[in-house]
N, C-alpha and C positions, 0 to 999 in steps of 0.2 A: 552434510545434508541440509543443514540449516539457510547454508544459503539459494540454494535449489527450492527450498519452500520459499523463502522469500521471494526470489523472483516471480514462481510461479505465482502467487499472493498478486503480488505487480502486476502481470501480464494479464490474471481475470479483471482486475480492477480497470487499469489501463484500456484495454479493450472496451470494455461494457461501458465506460464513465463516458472516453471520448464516439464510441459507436452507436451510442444510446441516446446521448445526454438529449440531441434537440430533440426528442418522444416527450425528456424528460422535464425540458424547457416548457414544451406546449401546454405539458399537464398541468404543471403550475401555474400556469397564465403570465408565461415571461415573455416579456416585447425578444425581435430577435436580436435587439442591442440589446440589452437586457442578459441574452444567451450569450452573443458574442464576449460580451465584456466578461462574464463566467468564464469562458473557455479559456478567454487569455490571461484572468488570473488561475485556470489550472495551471499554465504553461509558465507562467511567470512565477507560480509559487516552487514549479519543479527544479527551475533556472537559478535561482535565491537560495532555495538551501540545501543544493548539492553540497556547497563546501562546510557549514557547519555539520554536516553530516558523517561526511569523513572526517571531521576534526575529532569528533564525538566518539566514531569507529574507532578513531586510534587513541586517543587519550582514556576512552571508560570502556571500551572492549565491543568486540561484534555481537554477543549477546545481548546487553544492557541498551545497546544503541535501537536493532531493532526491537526489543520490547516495548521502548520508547516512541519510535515512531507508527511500530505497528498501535501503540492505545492514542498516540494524537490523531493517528488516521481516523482510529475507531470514534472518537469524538468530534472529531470534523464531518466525519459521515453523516455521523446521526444529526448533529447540529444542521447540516447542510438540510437534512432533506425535512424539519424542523420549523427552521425559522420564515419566516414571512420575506418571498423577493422582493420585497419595495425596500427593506431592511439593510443599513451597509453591513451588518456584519452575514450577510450572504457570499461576497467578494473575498472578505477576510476566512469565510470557512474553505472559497475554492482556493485561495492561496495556502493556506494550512493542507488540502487535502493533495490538490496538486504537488507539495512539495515533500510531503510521507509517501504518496505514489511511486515518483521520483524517486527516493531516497530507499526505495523498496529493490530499485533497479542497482542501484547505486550500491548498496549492501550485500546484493547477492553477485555481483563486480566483486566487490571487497572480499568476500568468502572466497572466493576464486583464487582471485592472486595470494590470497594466504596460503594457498598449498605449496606442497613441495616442486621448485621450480620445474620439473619436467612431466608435473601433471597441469599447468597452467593453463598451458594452448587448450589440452582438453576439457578441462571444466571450464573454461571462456567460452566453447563451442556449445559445451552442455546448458549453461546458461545460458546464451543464445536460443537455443534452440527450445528451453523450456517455457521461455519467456515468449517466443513467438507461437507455440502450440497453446499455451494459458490465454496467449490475449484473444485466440481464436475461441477459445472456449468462454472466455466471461463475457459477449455478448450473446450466444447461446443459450447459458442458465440466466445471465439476470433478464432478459428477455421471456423469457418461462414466468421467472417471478412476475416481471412486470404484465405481461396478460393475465395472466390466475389476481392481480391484486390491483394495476390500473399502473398507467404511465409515470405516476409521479411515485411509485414503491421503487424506483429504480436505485437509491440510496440506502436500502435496507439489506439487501443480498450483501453488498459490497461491505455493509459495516460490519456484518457476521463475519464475512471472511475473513476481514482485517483483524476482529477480536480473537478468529481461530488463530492467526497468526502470534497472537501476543502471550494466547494460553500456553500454545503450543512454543514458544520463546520459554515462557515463565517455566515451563515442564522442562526444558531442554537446562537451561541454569538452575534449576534448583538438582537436578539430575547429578551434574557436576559439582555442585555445591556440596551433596552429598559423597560423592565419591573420593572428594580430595577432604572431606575433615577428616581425622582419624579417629579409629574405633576405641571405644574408651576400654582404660584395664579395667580388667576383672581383678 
């Protein structure tokens, strides 16, 4: 299941960040170099840490990986919609968010091909498909947001969701944590 929430996680963010952003550019008062060069450190941040990502997946487990990425998403969020665009560390927060975006797709991949080899094709599909039904929905609700609160709240929706993702990670391993200590004697 975990990896099913993650992607979907992915695919509102993904959706909304790249369906929204020039609303979200405007609001700010960003030239549209300004917005381009945003865009393509999302896409350059997502390109860059695919691999330490799966290094991470396999060396400290798929739990710990995405609770990791889902709380740098969640501080790149905030950061992003935060700091002042004239700012370099505006480029360095789309590279950070772009690449936990990413890395959101990337993990719920991961989750997939860990099952048992003859459920794979199927949950590829299901992933697939959840990710392309998510990214249809996260410009729908942050577009909600973003009218009821002004073009540039577009980073707020997206950080919540990211943090539901990291709760809901931290609940899923502490779960298991619980399950595998043993019960003490009486």
């Amino acid at each position: 299941y975990l990896g099913m929430i993650v992607v979907a996680v992915g695919g509102v963010i993904d959706g909304a960040l790249y369906g929204l952003f020039p609303l979200y550019a405007a609001a700010r008062g960003m030239s549209v170099t300004q917005a381009a060069l945003l865009l393509s450190c999302l896409g350059l941040g997502g390109m860059a840490l695919q691999y330490p990502v799966g290094w991470m997946a396999d060396r400290i487990g798929l739990g710990f990986t995405v609770l990791t990425c889902a709380t740098l998403s969640t501080l790149g969020l905030v950061a992003f919609a935060l700091v002042p665009p004239t700012t370099w560390m505006l480029p360095a927060c789309g590279l950070l968010v772009g690449g936990m975006n990413s890395a959101f797709i990337t993990l719920g991949m991961y989750a997939a091909a860990c099952s048992e080899k003859t459920a794979i094709v199927r949950n590829m599909r299901r992933v697939s498909l959840t990710f392309t039904a998510s990214s249809i929905i996260g410009p729908l609700v942050a577009s909600s947001a973003m009218k009821a609160f002004g073009n540039d709240a577009l980073m707020w929706p997206l950080a919540i969701a990211s943090a539901a993702l990291a709760f809901f990670t931290l609940g899923i391993c502490e779960g298991r944590r619980l399950r595998s200590t043993p019960a003490p004697a009486n």
